[in-house]
OpenMM code with the backbone's topology and positions (N, CA, C; nanometers):
from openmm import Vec3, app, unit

residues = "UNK UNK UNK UNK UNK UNK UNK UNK UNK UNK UNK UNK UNK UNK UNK UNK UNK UNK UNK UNK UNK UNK UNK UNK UNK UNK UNK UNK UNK UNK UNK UNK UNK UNK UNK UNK UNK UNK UNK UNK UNK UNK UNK UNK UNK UNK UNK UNK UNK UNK UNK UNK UNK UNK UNK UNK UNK UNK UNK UNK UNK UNK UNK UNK UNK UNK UNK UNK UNK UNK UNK UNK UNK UNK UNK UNK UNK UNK UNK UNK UNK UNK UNK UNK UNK UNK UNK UNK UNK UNK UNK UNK UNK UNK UNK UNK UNK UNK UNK UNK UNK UNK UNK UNK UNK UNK UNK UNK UNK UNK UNK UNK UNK UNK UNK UNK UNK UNK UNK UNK UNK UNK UNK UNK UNK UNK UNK UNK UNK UNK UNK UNK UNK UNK UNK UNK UNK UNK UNK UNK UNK UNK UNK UNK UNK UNK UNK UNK UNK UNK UNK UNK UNK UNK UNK UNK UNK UNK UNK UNK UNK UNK UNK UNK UNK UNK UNK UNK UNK UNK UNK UNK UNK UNK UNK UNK UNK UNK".split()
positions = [
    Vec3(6.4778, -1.8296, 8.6324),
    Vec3(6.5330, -1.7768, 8.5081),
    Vec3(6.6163, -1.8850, 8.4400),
    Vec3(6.6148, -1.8707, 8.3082),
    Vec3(6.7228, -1.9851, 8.2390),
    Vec3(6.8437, -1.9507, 8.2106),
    Vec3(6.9322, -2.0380, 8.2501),
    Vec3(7.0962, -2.0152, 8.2816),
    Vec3(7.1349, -1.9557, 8.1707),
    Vec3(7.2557, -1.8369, 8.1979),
    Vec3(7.2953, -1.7509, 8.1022),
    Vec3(7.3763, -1.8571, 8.0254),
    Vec3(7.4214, -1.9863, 8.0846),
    Vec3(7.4920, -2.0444, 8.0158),
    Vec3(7.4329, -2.0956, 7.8948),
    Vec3(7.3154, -2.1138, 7.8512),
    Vec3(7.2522, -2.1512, 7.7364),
    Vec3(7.2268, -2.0459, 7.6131),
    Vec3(7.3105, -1.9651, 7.6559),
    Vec3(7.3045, -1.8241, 7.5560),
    Vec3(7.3589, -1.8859, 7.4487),
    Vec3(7.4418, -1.9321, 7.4269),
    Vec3(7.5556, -1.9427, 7.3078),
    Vec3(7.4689, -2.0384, 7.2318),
    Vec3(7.3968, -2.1288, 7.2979),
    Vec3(7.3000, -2.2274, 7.1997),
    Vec3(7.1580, -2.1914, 7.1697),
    Vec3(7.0671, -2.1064, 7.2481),
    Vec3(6.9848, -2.0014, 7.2125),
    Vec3(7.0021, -1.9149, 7.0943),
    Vec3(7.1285, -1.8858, 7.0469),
    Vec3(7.1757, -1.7981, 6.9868),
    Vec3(7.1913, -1.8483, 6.8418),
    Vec3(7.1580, -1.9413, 6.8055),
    Vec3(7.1700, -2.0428, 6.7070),
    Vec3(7.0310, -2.0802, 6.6730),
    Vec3(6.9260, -2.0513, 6.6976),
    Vec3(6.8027, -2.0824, 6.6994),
    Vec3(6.7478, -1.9977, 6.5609),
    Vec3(6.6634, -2.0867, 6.4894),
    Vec3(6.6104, -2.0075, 6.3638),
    Vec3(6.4595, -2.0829, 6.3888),
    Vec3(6.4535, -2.1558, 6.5082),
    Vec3(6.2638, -2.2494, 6.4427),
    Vec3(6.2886, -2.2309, 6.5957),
    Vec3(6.1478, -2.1540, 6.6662),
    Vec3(6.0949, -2.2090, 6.7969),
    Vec3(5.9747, -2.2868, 6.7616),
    Vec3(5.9599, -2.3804, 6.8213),
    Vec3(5.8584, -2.4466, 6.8817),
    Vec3(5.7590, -2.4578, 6.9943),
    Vec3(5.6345, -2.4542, 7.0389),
    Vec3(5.5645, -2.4302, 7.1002),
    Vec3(5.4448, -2.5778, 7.1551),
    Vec3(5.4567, -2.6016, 7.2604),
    Vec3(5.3649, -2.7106, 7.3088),
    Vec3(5.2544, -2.6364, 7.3147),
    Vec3(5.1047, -2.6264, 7.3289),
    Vec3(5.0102, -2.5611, 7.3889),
    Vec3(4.9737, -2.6154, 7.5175),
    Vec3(4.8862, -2.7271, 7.5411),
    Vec3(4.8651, -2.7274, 7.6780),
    Vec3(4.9446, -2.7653, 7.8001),
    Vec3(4.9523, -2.6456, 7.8567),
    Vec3(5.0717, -2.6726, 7.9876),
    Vec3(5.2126, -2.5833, 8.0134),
    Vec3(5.1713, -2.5041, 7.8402),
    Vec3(5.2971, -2.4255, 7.8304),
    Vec3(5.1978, -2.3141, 7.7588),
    Vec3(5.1225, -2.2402, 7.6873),
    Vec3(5.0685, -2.1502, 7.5874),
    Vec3(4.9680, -2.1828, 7.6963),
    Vec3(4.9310, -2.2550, 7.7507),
    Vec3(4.7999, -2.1736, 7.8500),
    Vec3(4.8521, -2.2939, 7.9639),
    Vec3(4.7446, -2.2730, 8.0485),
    Vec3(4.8006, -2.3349, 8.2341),
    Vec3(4.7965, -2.4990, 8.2417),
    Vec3(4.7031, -2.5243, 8.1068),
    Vec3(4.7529, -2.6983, 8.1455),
    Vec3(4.5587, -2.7550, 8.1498),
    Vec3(4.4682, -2.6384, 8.2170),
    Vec3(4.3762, -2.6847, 8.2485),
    Vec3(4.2872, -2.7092, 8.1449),
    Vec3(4.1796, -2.7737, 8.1425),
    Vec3(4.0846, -2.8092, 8.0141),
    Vec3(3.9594, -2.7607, 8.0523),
    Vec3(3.8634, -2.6246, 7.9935),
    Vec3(3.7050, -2.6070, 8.0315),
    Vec3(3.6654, -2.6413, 7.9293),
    Vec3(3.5305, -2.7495, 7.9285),
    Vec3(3.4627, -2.7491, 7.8341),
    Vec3(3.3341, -2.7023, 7.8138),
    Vec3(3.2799, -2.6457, 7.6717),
    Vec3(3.1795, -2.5570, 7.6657),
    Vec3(3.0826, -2.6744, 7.6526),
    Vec3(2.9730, -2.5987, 7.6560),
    Vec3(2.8238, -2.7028, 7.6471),
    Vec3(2.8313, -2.7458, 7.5466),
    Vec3(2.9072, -2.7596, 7.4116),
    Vec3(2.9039, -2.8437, 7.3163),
    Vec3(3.0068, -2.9363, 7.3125),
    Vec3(3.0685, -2.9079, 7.4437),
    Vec3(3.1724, -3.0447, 7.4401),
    Vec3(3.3247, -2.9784, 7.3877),
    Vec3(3.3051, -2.8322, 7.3152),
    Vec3(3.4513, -2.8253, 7.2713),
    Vec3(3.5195, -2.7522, 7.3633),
    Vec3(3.6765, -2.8031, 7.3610),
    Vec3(3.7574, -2.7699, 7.4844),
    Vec3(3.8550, -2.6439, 7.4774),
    Vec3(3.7698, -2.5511, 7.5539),
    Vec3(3.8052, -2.4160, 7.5839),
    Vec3(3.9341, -2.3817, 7.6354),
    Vec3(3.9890, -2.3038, 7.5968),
    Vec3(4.1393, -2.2650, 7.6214),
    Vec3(4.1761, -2.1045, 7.6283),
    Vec3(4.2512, -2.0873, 7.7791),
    Vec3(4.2884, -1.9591, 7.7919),
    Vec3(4.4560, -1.9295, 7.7707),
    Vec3(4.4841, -1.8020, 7.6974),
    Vec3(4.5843, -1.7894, 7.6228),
    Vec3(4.5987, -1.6208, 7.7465),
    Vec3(4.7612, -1.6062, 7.7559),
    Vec3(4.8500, -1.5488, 7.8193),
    Vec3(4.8663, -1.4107, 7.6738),
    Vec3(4.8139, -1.3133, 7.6840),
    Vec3(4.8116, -1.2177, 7.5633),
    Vec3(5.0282, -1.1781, 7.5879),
    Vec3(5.0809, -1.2204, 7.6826),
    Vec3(5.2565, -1.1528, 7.7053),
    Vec3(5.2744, -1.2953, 7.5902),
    Vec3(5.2199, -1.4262, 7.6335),
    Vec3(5.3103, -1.4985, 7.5388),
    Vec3(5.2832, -1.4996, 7.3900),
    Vec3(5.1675, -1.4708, 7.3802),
    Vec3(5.1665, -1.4548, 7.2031),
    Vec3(5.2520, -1.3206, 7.1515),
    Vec3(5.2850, -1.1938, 7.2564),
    Vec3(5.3192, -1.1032, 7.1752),
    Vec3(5.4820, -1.1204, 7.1524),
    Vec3(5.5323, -1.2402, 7.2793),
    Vec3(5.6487, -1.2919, 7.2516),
    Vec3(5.6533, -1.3794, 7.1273),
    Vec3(5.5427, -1.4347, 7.1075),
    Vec3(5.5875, -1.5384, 6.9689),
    Vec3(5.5556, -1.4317, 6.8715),
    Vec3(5.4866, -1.3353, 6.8622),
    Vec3(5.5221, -1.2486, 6.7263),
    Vec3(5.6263, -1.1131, 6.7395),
    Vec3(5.7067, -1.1358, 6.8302),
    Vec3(5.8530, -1.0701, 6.8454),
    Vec3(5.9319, -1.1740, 6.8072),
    Vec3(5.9215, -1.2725, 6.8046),
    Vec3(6.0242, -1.3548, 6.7419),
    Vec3(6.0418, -1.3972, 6.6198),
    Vec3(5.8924, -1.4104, 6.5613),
    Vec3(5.8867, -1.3501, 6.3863),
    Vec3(5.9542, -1.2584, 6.3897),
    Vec3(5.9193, -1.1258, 6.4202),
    Vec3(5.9790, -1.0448, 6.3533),
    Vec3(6.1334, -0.9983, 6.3498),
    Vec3(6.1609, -1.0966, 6.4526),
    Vec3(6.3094, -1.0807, 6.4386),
    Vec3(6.4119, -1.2172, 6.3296),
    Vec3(6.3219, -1.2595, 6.2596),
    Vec3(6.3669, -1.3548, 6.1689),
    Vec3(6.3474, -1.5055, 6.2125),
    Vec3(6.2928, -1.5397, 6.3624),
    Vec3(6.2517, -1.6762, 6.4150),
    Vec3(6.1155, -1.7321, 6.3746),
    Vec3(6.1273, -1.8575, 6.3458),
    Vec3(6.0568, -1.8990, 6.2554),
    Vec3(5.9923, -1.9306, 6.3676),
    Vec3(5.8397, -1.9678, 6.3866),
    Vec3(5.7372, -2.0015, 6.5006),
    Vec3(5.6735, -2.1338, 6.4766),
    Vec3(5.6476, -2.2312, 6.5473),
    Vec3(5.5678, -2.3654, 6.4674),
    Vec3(5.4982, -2.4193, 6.6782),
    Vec3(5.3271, -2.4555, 6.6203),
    Vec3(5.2855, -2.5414, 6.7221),
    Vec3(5.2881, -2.6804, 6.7297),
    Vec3(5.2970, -2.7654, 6.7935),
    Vec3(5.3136, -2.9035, 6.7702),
    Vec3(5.2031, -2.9003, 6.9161),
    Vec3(5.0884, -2.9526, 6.8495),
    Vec3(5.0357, -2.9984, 6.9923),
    Vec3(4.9423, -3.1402, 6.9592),
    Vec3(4.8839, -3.2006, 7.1042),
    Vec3(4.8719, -3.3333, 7.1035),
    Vec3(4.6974, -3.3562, 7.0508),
    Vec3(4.6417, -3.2238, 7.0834),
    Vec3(4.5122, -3.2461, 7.0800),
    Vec3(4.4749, -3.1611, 6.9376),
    Vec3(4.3112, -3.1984, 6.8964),
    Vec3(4.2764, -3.0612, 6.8272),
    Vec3(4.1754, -2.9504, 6.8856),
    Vec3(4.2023, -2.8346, 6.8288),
    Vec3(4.0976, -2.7299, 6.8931),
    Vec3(4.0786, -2.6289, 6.7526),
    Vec3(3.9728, -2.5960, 6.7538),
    Vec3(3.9464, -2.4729, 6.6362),
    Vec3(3.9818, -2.3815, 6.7081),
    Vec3(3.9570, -2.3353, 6.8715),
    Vec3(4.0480, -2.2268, 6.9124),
    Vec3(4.1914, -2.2017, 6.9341),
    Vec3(4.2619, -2.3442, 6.8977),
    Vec3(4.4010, -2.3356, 6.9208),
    Vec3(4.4680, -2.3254, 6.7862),
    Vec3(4.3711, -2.3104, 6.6746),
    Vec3(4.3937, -2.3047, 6.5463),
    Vec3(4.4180, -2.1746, 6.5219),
    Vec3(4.3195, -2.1000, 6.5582),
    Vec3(4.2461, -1.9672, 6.5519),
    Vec3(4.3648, -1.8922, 6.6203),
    Vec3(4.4121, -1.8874, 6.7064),
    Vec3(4.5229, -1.8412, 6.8593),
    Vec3(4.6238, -1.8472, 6.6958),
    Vec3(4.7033, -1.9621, 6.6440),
    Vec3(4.7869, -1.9460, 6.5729),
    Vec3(4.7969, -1.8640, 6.4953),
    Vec3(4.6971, -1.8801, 6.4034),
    Vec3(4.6515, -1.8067, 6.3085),
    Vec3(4.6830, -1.6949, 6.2956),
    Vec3(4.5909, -1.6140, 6.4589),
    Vec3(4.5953, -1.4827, 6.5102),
    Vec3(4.7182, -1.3808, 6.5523),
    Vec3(4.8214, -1.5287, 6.5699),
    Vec3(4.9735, -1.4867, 6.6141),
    Vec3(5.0320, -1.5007, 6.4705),
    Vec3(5.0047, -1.5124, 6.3625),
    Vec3(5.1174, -1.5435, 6.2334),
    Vec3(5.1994, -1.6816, 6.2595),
    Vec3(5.1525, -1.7645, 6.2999),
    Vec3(5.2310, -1.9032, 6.4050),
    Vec3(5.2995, -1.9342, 6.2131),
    Vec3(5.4106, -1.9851, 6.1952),
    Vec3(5.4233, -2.0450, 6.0533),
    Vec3(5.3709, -2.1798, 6.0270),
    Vec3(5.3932, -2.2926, 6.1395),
    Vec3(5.3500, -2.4050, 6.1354),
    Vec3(5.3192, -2.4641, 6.2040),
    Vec3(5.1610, -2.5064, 6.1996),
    Vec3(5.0889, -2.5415, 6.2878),
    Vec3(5.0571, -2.7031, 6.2590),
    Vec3(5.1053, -2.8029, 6.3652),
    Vec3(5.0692, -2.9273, 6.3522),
    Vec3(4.9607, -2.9556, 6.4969),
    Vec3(4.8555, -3.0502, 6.4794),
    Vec3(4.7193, -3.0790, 6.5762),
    Vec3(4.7255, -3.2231, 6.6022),
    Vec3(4.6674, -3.2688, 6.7036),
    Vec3(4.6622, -3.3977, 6.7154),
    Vec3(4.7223, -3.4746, 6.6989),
    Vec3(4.8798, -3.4672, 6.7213),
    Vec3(4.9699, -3.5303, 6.7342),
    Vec3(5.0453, -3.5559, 6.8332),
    Vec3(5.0574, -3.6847, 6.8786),
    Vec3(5.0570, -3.7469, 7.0339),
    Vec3(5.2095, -3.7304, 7.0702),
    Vec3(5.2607, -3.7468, 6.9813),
    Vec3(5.4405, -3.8503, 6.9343),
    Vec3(5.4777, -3.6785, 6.8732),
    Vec3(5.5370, -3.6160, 6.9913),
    Vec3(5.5802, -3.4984, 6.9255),
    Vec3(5.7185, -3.4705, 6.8335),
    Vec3(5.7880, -3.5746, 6.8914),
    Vec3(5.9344, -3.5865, 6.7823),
    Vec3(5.9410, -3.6558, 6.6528),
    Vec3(5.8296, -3.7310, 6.6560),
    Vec3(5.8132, -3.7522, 6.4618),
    Vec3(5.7537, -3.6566, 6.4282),
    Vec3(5.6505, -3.5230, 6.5000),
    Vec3(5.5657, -3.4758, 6.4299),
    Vec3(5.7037, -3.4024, 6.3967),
    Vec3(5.7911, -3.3306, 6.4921),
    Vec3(5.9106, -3.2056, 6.5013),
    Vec3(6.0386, -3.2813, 6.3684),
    Vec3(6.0278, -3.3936, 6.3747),
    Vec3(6.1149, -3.4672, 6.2478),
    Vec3(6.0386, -3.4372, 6.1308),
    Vec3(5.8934, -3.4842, 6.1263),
    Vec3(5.8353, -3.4392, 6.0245),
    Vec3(5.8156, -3.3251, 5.9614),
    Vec3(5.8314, -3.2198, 6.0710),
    Vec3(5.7906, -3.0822, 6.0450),
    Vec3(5.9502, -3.0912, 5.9884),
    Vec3(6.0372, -3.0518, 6.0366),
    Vec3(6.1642, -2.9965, 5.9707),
    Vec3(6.2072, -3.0905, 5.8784),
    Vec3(6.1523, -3.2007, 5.7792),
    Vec3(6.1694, -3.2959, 5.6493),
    Vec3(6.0855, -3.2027, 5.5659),
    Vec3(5.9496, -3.1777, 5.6040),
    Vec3(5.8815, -3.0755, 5.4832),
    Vec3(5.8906, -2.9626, 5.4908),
    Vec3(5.8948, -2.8869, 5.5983),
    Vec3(5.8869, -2.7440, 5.6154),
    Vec3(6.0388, -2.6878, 5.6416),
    Vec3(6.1057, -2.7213, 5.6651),
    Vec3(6.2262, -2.7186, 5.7687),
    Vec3(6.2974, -2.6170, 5.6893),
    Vec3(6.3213, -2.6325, 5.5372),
    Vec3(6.3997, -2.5628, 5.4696),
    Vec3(6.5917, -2.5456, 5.5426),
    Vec3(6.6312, -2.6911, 5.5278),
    Vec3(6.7819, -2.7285, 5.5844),
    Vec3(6.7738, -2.6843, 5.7130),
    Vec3(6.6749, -2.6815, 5.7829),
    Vec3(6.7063, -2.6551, 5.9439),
    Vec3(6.7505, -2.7519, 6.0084),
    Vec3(6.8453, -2.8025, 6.0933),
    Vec3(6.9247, -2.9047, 6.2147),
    Vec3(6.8477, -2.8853, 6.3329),
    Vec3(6.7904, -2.9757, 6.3996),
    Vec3(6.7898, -3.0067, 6.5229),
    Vec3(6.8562, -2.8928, 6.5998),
    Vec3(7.0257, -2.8722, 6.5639),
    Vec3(7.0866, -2.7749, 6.6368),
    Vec3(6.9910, -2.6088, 6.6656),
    Vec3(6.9135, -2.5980, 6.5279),
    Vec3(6.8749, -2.4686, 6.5374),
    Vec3(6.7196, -2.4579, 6.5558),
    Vec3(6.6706, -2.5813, 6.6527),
    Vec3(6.5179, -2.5579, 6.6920),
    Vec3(6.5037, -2.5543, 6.8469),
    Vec3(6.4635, -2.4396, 6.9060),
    Vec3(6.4378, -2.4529, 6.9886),
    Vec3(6.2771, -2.4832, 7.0428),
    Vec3(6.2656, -2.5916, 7.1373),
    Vec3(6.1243, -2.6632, 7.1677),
    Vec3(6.0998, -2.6228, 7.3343),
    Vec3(6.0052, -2.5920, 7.3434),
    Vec3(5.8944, -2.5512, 7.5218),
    Vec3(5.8239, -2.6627, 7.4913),
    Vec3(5.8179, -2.7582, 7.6584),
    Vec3(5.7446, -2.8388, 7.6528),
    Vec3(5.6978, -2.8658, 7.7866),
    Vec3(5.5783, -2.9146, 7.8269),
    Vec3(5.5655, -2.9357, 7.9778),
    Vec3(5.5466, -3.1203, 8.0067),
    Vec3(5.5237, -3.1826, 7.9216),
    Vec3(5.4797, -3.3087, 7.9692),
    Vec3(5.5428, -3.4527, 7.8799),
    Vec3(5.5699, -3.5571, 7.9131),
    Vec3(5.6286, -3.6710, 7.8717),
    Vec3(5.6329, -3.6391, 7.7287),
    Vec3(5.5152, -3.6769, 7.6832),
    Vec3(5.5414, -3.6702, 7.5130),
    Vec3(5.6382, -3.5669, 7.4515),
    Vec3(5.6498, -3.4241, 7.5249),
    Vec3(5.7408, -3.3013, 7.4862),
    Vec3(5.8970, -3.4005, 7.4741),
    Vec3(5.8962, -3.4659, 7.5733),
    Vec3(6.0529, -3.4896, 7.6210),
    Vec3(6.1309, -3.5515, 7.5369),
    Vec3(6.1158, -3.6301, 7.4442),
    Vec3(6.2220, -3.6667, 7.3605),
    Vec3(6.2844, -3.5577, 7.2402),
    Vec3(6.1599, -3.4619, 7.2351),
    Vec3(6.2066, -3.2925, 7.1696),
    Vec3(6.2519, -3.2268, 7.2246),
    Vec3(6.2406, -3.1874, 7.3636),
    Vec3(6.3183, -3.1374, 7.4444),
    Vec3(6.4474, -3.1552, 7.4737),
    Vec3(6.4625, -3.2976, 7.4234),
    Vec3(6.6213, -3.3140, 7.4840),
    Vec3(6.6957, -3.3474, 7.3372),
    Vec3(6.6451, -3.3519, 7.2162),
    Vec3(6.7202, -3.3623, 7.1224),
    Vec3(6.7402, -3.2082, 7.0402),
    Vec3(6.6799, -3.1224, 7.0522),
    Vec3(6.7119, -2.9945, 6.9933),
    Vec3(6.7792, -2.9351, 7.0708),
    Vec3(6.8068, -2.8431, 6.9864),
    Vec3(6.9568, -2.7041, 7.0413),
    Vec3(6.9161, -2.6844, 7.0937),
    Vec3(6.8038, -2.6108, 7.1777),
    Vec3(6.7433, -2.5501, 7.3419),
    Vec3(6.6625, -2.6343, 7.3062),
    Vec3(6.6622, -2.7217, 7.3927),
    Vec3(6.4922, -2.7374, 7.5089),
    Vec3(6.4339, -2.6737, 7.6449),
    Vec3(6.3235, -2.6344, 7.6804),
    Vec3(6.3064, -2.5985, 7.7560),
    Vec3(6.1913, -2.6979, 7.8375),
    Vec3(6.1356, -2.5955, 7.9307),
    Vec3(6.0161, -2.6880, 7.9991),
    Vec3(5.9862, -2.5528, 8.1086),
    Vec3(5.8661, -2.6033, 8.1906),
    Vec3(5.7965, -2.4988, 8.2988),
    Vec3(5.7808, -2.5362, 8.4018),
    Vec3(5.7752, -2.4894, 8.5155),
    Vec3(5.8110, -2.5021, 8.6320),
    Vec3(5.6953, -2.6090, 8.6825),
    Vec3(5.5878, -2.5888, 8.5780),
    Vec3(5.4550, -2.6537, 8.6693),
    Vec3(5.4283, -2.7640, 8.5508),
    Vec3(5.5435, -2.8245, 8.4621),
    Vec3(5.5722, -2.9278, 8.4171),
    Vec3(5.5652, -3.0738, 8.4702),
    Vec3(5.5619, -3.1971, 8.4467),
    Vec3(5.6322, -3.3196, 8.4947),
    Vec3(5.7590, -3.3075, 8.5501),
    Vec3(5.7487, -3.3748, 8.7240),
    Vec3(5.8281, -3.3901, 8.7524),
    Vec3(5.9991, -3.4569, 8.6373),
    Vec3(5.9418, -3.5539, 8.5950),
    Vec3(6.0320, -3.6155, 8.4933),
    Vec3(6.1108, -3.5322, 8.3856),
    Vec3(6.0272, -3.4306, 8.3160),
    Vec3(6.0293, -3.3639, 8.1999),
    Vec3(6.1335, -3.2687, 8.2987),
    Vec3(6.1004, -3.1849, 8.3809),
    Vec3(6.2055, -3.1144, 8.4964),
    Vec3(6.3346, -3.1808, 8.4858),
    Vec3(6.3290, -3.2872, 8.5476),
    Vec3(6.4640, -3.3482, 8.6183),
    Vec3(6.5688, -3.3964, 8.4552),
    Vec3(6.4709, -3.3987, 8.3358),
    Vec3(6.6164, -3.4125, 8.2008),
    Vec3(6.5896, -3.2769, 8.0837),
    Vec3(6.5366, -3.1867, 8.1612),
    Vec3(6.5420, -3.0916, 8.0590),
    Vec3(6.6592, -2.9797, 8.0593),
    Vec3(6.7246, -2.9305, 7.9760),
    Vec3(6.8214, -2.8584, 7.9740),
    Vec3(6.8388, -2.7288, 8.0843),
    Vec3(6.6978, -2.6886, 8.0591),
    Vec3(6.6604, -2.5207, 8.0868),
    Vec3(6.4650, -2.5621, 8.1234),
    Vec3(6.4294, -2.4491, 8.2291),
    Vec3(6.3318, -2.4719, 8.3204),
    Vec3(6.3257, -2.2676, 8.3568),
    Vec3(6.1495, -2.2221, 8.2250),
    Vec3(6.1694, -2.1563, 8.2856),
    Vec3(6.0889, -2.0543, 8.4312),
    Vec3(6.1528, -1.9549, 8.4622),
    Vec3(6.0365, -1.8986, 8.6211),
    Vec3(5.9333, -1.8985, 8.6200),
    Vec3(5.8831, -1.8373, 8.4888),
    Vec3(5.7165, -1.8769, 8.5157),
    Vec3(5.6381, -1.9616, 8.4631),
    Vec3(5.5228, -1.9961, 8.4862),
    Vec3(5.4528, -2.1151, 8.4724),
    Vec3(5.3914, -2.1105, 8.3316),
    Vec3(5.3417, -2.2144, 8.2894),
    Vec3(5.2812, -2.2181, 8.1894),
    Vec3(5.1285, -2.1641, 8.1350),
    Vec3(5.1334, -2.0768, 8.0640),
    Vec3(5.0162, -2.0308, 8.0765),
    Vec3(5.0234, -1.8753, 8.1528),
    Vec3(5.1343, -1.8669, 8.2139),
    Vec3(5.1462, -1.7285, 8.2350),
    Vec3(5.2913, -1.6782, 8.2506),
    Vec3(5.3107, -1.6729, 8.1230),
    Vec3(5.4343, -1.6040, 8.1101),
    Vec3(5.5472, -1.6585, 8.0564),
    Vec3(5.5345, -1.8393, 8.0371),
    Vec3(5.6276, -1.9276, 8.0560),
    Vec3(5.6820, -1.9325, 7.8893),
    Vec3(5.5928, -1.8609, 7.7849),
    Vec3(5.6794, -1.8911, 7.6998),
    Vec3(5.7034, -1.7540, 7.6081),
    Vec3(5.6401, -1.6312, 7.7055),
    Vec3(5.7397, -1.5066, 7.7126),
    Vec3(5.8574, -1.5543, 7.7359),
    Vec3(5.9010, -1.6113, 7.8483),
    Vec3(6.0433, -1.5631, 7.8805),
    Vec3(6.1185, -1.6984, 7.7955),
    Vec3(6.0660, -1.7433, 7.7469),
    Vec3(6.1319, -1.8422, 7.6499),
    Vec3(6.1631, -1.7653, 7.5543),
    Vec3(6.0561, -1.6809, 7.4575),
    Vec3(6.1043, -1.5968, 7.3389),
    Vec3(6.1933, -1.4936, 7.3814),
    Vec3(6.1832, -1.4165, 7.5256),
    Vec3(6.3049, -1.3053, 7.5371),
    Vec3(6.4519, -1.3792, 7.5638),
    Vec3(6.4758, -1.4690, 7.5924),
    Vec3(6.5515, -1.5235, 7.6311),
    Vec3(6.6517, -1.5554, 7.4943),
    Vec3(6.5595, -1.6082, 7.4157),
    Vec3(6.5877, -1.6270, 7.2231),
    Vec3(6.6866, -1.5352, 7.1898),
    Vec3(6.5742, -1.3718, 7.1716),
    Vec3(6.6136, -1.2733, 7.1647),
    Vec3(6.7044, -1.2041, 7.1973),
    Vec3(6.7185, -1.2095, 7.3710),
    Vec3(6.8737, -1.1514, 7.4128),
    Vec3(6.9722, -1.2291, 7.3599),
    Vec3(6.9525, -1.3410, 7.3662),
    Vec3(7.0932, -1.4629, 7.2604),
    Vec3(7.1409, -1.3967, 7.2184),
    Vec3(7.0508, -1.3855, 7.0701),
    Vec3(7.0466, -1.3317, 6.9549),
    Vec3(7.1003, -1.1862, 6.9452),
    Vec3(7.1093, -1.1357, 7.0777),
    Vec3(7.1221, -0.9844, 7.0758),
    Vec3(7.0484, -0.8988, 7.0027),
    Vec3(6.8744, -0.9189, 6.9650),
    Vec3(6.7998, -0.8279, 6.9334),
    Vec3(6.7185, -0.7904, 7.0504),
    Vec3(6.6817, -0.8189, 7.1640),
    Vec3(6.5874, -0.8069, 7.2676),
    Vec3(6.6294, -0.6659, 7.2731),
    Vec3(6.7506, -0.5967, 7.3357),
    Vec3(6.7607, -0.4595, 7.3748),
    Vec3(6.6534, -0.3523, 7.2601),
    Vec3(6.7074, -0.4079, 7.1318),
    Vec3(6.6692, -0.2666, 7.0666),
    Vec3(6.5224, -0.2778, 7.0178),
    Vec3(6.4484, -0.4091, 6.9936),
    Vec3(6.3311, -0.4437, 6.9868),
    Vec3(6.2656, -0.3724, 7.1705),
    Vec3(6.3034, -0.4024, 7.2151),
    Vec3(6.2234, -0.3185, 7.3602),
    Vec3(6.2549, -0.1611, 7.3306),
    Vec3(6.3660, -0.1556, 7.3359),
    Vec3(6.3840, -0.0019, 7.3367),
    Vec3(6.2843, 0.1036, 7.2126),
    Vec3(6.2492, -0.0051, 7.1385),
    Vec3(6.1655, 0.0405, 7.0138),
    Vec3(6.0084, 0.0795, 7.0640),
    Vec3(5.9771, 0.0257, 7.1657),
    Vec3(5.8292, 0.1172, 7.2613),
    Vec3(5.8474, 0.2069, 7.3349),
    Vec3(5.9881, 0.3040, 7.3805),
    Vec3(5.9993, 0.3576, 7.4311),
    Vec3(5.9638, 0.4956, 7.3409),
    Vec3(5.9513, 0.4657, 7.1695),
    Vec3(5.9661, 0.5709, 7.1000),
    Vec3(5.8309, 0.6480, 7.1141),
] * unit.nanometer
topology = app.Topology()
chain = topology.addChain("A")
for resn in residues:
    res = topology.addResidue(resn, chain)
    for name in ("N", "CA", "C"):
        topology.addAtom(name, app.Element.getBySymbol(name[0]), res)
């Protein structure tokens, strides 16, 4: 679980960020007979990234590769900003918050990441996170590390985690009980 102590800076968060491979699915690569590279998606973590829209958190992918299904996955979630094939994730995350950002700080983005390139975003925004079945490296300087793995579950408990900050998680859950 990620330390309650990161509440107070969770709580400040208006832009999550999202790695895909390694964190939005397990890391692994199938490819179909035409060569394009197939990807399995965790249906808990997308319904966490569209609980966090709707609680006023802005959603953005930054990932290294391209995929028409990892396009499509966004799409399908309301993702706001989707960047592809970008290796160097902290110019893309500089870039993204220069055009899109609308006065957002570093202070108020929180970034999930599992592997080297994540890490210089990880450690310069208000939360960084990472997954258990991450780089050793990315582990040992990331703020927050969370229980479950990537690809299953790992960036659910990143968005509830947001949420309780924020103190909307209770009444957004309690809202399926109706």
């Amino acid at each position: 679980m990620i330390s309650s102590s990161l509440q107070s800076v969770a709580a400040r968060i208006r832009l999550a960020v999202f790695d895909v491979d390694g964190v939005l699915t397990d890391g692994k690569l199938l490819f179909g007979e035409h060569g394009e590279s197939l990807k399995i998606f965790n249906t808990l973590d997308g319904h966490g990234l569209k609980m966090l829209k709707q609680s006023g958190v802005k959603t953005a992918i930054i990932t290294g590769r391209r995929s028409v299904f990892v396009e499509k996955r966004a799409s399908d979630l309301g993702v706001d900003i989707f960047y592809q094939g970008r290796e160097d994730k902290f110019v893309a995350l500089k870039e993204l918050l220069q055009e899109e950002g609308q006065g957002l700080s570093l202070d108020e983005v929180a970034y999930i990441g599992d592997d080297l390139p994540d890490l210089p975003a990880i450690r310069q925004v208000g939360f960084g996170c990472t997954v258990p079945n991450g780089h050793y490296y990315v582990r040992e300087h990331s703020p927050a590390i969370t229980t479950n793995r990537g690809g299953e579950g790992a960036a659910r408990e990143f968005c509830d985690f947001i949420l309780k900050a924020k103190g909307k998680l209770d009444d957004m859950l309690s809202s399926y009980l109706k």
